[in-house]
C-alpha positions as CSV (number, residue, x, y, z in Angstrom):
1,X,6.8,-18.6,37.0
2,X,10.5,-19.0,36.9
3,X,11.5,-20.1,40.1
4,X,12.0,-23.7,38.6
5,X,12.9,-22.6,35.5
6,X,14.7,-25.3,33.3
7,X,15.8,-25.4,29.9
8,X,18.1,-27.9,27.3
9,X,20.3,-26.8,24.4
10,X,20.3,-29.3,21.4
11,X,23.7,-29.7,19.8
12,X,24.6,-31.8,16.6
13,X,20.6,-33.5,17.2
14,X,21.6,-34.5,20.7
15,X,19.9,-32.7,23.9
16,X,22.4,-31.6,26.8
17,X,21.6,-32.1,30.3
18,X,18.8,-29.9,32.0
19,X,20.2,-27.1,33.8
20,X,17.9,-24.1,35.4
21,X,17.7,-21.2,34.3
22,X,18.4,-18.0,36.9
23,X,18.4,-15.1,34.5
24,X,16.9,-13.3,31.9
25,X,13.5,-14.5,29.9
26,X,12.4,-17.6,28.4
27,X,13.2,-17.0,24.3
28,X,9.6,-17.6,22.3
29,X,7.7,-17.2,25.9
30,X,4.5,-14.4,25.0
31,X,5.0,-13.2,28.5
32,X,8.8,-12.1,28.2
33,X,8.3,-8.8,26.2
34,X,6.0,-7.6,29.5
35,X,8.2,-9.4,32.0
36,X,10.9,-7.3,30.7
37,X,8.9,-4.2,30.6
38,X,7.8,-4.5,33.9
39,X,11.9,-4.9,35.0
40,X,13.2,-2.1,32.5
41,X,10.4,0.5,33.9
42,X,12.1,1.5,37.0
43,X,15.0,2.9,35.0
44,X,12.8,4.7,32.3
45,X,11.1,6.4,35.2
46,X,14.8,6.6,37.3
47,X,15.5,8.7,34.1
48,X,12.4,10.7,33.6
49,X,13.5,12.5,36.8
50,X,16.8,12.9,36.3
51,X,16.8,14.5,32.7
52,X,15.8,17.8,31.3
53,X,15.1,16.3,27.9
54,X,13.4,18.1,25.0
55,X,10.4,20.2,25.3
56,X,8.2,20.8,22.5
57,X,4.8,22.7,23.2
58,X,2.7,20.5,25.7
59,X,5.2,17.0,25.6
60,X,8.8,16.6,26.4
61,X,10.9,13.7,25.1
62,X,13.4,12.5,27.5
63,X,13.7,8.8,27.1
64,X,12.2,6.6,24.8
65,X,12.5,2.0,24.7
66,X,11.8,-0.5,22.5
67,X,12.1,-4.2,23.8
68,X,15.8,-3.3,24.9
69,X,17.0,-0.5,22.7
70,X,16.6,3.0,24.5
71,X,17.5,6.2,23.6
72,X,18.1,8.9,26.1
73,X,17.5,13.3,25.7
74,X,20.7,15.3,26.6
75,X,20.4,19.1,26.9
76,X,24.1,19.2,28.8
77,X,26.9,17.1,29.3
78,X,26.4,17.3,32.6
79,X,23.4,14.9,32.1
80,X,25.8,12.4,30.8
81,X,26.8,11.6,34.2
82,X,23.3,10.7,35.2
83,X,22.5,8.3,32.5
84,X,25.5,6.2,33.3
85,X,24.9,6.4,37.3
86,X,21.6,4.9,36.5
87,X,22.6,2.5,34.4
88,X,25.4,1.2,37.1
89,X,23.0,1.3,39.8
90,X,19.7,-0.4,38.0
91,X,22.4,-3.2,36.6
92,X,23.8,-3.5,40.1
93,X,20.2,-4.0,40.9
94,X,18.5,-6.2,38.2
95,X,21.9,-7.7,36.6
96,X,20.9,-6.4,33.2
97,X,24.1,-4.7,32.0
98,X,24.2,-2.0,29.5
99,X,26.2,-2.7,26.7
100,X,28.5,0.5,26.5
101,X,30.5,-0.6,23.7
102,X,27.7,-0.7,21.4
103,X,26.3,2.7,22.6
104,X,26.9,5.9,20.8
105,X,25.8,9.6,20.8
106,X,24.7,11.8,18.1
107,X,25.8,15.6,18.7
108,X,22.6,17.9,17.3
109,X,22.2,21.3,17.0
110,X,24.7,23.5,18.8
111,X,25.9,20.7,20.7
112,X,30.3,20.5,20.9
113,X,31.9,17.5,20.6
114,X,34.5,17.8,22.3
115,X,32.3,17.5,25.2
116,X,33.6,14.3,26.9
117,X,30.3,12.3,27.8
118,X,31.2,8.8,28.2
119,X,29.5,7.6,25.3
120,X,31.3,7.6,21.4
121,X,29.8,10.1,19.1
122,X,28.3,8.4,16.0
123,X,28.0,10.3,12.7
124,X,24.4,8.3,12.7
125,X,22.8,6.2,14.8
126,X,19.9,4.1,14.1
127,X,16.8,4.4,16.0
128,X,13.5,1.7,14.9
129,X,14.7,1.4,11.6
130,X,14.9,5.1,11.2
131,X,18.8,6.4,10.8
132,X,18.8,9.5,12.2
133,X,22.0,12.2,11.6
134,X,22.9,16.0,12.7
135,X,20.4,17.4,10.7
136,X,16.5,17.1,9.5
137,X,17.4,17.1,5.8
138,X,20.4,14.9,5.4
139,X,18.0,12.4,8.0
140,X,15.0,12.7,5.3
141,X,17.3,12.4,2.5
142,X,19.0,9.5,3.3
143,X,16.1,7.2,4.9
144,X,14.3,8.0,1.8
145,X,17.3,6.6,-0.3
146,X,16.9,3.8,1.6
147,X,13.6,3.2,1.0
148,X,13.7,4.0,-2.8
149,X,16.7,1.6,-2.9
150,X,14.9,-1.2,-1.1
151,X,11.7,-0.7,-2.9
152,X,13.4,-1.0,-6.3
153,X,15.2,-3.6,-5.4
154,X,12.7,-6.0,-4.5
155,X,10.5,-4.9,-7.4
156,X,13.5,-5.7,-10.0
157,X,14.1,-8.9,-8.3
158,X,10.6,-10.4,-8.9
159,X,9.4,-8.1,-11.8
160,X,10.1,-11.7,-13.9
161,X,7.3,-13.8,-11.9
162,X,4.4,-15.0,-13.3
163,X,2.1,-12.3,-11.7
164,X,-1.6,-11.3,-13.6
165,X,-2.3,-7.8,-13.5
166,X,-4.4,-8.2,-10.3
167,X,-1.7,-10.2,-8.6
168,X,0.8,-7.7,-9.5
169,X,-1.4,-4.7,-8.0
170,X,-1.4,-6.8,-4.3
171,X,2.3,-7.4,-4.4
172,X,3.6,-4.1,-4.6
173,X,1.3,-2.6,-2.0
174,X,2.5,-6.1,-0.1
175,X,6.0,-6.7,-0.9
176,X,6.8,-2.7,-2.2
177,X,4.8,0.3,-0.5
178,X,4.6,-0.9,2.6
179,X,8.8,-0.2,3.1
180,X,7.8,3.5,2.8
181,X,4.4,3.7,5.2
182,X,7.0,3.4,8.7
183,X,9.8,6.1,7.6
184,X,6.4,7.9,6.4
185,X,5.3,8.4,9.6
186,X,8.9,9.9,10.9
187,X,10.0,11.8,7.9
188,X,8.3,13.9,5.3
189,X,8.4,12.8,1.7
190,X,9.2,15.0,-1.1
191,X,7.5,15.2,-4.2
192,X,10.4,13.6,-6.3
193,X,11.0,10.5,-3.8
194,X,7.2,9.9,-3.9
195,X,7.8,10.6,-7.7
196,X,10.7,7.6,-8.3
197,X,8.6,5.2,-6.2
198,X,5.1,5.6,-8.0
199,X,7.8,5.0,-11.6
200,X,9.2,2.0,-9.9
201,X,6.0,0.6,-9.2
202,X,4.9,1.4,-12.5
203,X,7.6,-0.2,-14.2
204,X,6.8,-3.3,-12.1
205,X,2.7,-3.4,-12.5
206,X,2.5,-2.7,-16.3
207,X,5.7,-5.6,-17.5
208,X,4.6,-7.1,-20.7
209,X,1.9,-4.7,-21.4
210,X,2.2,-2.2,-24.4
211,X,-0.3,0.2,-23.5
212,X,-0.9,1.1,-20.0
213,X,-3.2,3.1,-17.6
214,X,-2.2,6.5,-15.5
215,X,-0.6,5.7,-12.0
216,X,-3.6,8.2,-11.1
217,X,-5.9,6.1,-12.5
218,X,-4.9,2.6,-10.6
219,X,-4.8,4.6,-7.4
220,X,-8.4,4.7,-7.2
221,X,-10.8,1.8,-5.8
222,X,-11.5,-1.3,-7.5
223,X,-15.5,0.1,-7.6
224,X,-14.3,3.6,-9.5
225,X,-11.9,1.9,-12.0
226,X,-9.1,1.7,-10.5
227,X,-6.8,-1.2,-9.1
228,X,-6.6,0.3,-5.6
229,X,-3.2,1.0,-5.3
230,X,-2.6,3.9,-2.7
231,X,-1.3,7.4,-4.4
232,X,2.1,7.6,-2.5
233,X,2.4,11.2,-1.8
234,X,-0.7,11.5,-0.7
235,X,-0.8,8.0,1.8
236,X,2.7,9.3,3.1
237,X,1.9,12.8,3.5
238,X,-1.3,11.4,5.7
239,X,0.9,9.2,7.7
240,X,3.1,11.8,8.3
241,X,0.4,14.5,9.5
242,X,-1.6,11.8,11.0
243,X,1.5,10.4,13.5
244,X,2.4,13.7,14.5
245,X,-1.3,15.1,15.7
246,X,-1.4,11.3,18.2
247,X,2.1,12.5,19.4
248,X,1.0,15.8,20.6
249,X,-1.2,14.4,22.4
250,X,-4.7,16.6,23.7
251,X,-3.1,19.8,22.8
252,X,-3.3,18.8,18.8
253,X,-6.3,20.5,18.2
254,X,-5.8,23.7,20.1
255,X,-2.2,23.7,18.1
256,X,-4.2,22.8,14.2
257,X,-6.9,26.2,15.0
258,X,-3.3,28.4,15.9
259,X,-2.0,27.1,12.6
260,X,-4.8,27.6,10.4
261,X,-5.4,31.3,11.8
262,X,-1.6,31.9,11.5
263,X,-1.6,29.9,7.4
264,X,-5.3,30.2,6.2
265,X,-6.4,28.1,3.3
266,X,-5.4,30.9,0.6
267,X,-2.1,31.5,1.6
268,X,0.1,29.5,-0.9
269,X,2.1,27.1,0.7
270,X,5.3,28.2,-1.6
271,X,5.7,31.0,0.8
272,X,6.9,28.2,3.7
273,X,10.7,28.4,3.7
274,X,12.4,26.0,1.6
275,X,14.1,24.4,4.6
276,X,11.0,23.7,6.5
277,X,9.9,20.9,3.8
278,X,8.1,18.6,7.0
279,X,6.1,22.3,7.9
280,X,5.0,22.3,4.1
281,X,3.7,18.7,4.2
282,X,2.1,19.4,7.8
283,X,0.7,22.6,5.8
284,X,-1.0,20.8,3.1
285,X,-2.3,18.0,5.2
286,X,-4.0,19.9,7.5
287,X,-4.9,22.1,5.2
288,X,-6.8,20.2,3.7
289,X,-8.3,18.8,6.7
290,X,-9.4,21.2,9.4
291,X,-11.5,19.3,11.4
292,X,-8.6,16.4,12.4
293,X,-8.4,18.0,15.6
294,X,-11.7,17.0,16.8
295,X,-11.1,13.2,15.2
296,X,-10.1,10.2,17.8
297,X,-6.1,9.6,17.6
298,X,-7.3,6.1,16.2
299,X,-9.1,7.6,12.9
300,X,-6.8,10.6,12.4
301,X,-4.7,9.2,9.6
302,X,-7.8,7.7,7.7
303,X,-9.3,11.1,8.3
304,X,-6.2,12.9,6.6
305,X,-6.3,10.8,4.3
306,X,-9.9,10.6,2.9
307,X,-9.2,15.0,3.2
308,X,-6.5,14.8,0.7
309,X,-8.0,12.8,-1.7
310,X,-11.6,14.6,-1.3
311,X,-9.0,18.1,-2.1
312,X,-7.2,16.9,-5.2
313,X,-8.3,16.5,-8.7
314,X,-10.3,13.4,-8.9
315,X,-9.0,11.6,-12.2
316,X,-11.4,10.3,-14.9
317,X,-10.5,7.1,-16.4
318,X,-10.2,7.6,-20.6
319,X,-13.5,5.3,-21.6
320,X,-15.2,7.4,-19.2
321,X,-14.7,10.6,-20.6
322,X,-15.7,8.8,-24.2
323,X,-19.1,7.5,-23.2
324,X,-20.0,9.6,-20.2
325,X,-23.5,8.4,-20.6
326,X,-22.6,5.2,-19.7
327,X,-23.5,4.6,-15.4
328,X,-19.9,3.6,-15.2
329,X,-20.5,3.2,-11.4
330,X,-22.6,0.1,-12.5
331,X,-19.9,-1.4,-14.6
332,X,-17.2,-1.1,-12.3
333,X,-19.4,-2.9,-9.4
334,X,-20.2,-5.4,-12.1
335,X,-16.1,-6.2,-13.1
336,X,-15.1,-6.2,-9.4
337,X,-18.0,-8.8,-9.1
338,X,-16.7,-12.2,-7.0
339,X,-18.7,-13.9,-9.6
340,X,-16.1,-13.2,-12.4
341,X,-12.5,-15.4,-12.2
342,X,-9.7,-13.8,-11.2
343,X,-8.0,-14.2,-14.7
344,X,-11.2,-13.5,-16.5
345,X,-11.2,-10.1,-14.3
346,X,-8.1,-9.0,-15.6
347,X,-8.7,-9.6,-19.1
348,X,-12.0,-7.5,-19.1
349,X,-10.7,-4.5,-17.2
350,X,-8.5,-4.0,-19.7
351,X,-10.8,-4.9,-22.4
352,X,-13.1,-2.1,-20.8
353,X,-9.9,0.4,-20.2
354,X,-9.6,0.1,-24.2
355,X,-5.8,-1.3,-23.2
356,X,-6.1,-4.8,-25.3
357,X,-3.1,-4.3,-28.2
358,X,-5.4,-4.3,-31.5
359,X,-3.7,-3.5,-34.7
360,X,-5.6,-0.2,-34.9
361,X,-4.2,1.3,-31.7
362,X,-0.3,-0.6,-32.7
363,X,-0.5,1.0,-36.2
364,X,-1.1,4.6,-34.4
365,X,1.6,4.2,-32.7
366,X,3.5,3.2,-35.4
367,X,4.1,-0.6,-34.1
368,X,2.1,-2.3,-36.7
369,X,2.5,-2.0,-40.8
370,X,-1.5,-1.8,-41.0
371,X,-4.4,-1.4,-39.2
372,X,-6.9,-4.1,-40.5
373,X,-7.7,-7.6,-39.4
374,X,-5.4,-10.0,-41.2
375,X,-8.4,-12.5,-41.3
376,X,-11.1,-9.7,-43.0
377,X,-10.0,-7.0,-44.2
378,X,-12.0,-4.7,-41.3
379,X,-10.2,-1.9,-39.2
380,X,-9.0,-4.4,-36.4
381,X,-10.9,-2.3,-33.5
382,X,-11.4,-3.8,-29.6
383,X,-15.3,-4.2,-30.5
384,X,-14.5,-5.7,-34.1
385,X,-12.2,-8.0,-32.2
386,X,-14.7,-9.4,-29.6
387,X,-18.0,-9.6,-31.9
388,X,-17.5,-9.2,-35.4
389,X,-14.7,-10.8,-37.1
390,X,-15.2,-14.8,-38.2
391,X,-15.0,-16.8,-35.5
392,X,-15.3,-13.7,-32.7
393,X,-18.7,-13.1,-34.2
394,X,-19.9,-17.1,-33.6
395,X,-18.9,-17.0,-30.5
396,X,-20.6,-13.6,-29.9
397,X,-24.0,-15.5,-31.3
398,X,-23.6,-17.9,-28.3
399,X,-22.9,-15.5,-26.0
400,X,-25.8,-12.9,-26.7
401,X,-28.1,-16.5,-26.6
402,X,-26.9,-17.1,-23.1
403,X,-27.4,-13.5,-22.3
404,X,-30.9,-13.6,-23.9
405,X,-32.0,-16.5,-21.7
406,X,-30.6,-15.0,-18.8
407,X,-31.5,-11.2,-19.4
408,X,-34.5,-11.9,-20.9
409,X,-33.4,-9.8,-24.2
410,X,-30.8,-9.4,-27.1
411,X,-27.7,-7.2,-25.9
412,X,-26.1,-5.3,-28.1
413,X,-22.0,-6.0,-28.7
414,X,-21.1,-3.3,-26.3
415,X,-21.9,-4.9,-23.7
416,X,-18.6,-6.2,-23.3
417,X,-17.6,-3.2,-23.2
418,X,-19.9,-1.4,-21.0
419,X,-21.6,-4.0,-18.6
420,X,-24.1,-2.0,-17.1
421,X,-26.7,-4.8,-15.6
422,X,-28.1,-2.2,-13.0
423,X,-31.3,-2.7,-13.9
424,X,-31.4,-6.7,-13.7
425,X,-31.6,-9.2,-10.4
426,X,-28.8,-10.1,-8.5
427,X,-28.7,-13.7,-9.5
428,X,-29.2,-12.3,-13.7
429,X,-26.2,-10.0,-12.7
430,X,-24.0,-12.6,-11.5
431,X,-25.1,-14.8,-14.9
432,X,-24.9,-12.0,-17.1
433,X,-21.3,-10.7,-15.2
434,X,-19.5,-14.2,-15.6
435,X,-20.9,-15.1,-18.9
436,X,-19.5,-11.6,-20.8
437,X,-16.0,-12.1,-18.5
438,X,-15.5,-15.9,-20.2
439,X,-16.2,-14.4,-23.5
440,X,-13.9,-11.3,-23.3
441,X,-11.0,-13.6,-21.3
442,X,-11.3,-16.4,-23.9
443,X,-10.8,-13.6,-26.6
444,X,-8.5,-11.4,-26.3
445,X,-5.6,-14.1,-24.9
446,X,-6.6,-16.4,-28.0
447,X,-4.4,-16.1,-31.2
448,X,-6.9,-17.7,-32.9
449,X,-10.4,-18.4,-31.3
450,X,-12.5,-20.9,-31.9
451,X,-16.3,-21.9,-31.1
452,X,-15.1,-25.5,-30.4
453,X,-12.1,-24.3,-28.0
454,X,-14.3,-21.6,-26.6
455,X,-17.0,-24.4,-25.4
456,X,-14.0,-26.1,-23.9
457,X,-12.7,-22.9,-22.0
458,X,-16.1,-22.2,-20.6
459,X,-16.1,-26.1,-19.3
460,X,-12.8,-25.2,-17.6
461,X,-14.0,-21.7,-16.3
462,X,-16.9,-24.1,-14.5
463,X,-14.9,-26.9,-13.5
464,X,-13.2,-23.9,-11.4
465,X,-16.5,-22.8,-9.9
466,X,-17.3,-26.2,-9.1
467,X,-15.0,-27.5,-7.5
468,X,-14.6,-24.6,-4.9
469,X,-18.4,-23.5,-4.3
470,X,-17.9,-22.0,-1.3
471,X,-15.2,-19.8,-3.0
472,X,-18.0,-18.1,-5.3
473,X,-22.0,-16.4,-4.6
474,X,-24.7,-18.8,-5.0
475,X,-26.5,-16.4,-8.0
476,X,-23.3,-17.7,-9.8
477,X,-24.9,-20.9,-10.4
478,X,-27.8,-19.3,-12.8
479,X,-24.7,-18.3,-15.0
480,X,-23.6,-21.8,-15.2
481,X,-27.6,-23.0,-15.9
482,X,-27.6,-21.0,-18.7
483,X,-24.7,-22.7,-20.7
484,X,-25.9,-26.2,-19.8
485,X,-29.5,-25.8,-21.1
């Protein structure tokens, strides 16, 4: 493979002579990252032999590589001498040279550092993106800084863009949460980090909106009412629990039975000493989920996970708790619908979520002089809004005569507000679905509606349908019958 082994450089556009190519890997080759580990595994295993490393329970970390950044165990300086005797001989060997000028030691525990070892002593060093120091809590405190910081930081800088609701839910499980899920799985979080980063992705989601839903609340699934953003304590805490079970390997379940004779369920976890914050999260994870020991490494996180959430409070949206009669199980299925546009779906969750900025709800909170509709005089409610006043109430005739056609009957107003089609067809739910989501959409992000601008918006909202079929279900299409006939 690279026994005639060539390669060019290309300098201010112009290509310089072939020349072969007798040493290291081809850059952008998919075989070089196993070429190398197949060169770089003698001296892992050269080193497995020769060092004591660190035992805990059934494993014992010695020496650990990424591509070609390794970290080596020392339990005595003696050891010292061993790691640089390997690395002369495999370099005599291969011709890859360690670089000793960028290596550095980090003295833990009882460790002196006075002990000459042949290697600079670091205050830190950085291991995988994870800066480790002396200790476990200045380590967790200051990777979690980190993460905070970075998280912040590229939620401020885009927190300006022009992102829907929906859009903005994506990007910061995208672009923010996802710095936190790799130190998660290294380093416990504490309740206040986890605390700062659910407020900074608040701050970000809910820009330019007055009223706003519980962090709780968005946490849950699309089909429960939620946007589906992932509760950061608890997606940390099961990342955490869940990495540390696969690194014990087949012992893990033996280990999770000791623990949960030793710390039963009642046993308040407050009695953990404060110090031991990463045994308090291990505590409460698998706490609250016994059987992870029998799970497959793979599934162990998702297991932990779906535990804690099954264990805590399960949060009840606000308009659920109002109408409880309502099958709000239905209504969610029926806003989360791929028949309804992606604008249009924003609009009526928060429509439905009772978070549209009426007068009513401004003057209660004392950001309006009065709580009527300025066009008739009637308490300016989220139902008045949509069906009742003036021009809102024509376009709700239209609407309930589309819904008639379709459903077969004459819906009451609070239907926009409730859309609970369970009993209907799937193609009368997709007509029905896309038909109440124009109307709320075209309504609450009007100034000043208008039958003859509302027949225009739906043309628009079908022009989008239309010109991407394959985007949308085919039951879709007896929504856009309905307003033709």
């Amino acid at each position: 493979m690279y026994g005639s082994a060539t390669s060019q450089l290309r300098v201010n556009g112009a290509l310089t002579p072939v020349f072969p190519v007798k040493r290291s890997v081809r850059q952008g080759c998919p075989a070089s990252m196993l070429l190398f580990s197949v060169v770089l595994a003698p001296l892992l295993i050269l080193l497995e032999r020769r060092l004591l490393g660190l035992t805990l329970a059934s494993s014992c970390l010695r020496v650990s590589a990424y591509a070609d950044d390794a970290f080596f165990v020392l339990r005595c300086p003696d050891e010292s001498v061993a790691v640089r005797d390997a690395l002369e001989d495999f370099g005599g060997a291969s011709g890859l040279l360690a670089n000793l000028a960028k290596c550095g030691a980090l003295a833990a525990g009882t460790w002196n550092r006075d002990n000459n070892i042949g290697f600079n002593y670091e205050e830190a060093l950085k291991i995988l993106g994870v800066t480790f120091h002396a200790d476990i809590r200045t380590t967790t405190r200051v990777n979690w800084e980190k993460v905070l910081a970075s998280i912040r930081g590229v939620l401020k800088t885009n927190a300006a863009r022009a992102l829907g609701l929906q859009q903005r839910a994506q990007y910061v499980q995208m672009y923010g949460l996802s710095k936190a899920w790799h130190v998660a799985q290294v380093l416990p979080i504490s309740r206040t980090v986890a605390k700062d980063i659910t407020g900074a992705a608040r701050m970000f989601l809910w820009r330019g909106h007055f009223f706003t839903s519980p962090m709780d609340v968005c946490a849950m699934p699309p089909s429960s009412g939620g946007l589906g953003i992932p509760s950061v304590l608890t997606k940390c805490t099961a990342l955490f629990a869940g990495r540390w079970r696969a690194a014990r390997g087949c012992l893990a379940a033996a280990w999770l039975t000791e623990l949960l004779q030793k710390h039963p369920l009642e046993r308040p976890v407050r009695r953990v000493p404060a110090k031991a914050s990463h045994f308090s999260t291990m505590h409460a994870a698998l706490t609250a989920a016994p059987g992870a020991g029998s799970v497959a490494p793979g599934d162990v996180i998702r297991f932990i996970h779906e535990a804690l959430l099954t264990a805590a409070p399960r949060p009840v949206p606000r308009v659920v708790g109002k109408a409880p009669e309502v099958n709000w199980e239905q209504v969610w299925t029926n806003i989360s619908s791929r028949a309804v546009l992606a604008d249009a779906k924003e609009s009526w969750w928060l429509a439905v979520h009772d978070l549209v900025a009426t007068r009513h709800r401004l003057h209660r909170c004392n950001r309006a002089p009065s709580p009527v509709c300025p066009h008739c005089g009637e308490p300016d409610e989220l139902l008045h809004r949509l069906a009742s006043c003036r021009e809102a109430n024509d376009i709700w005739r239209q609407v309930r005569g589309v819904l008639a056609r379709t459903l077969g009957g004459r819906p009451a107003p609070n239907i926009l507000l409730q859309p609970d089609f369970a009993a209907e067809s799937e193609e009368k739910q997709a007509a029905a679905v896309w038909t109440c989501a124009t109307a709320v959409h075209y309504i609450t992000t009007t100034s000043t509606p208008s039958t003859r601008e509302f027949d225009a918006h739906v043309l628009r909202a079908r022009k989008k349908v239309l010109d991407d079929p394959d985007r949308w279900p085919p039951a879709l299409l007896g929504g856009l019958a309905a307003w033709v006939q």
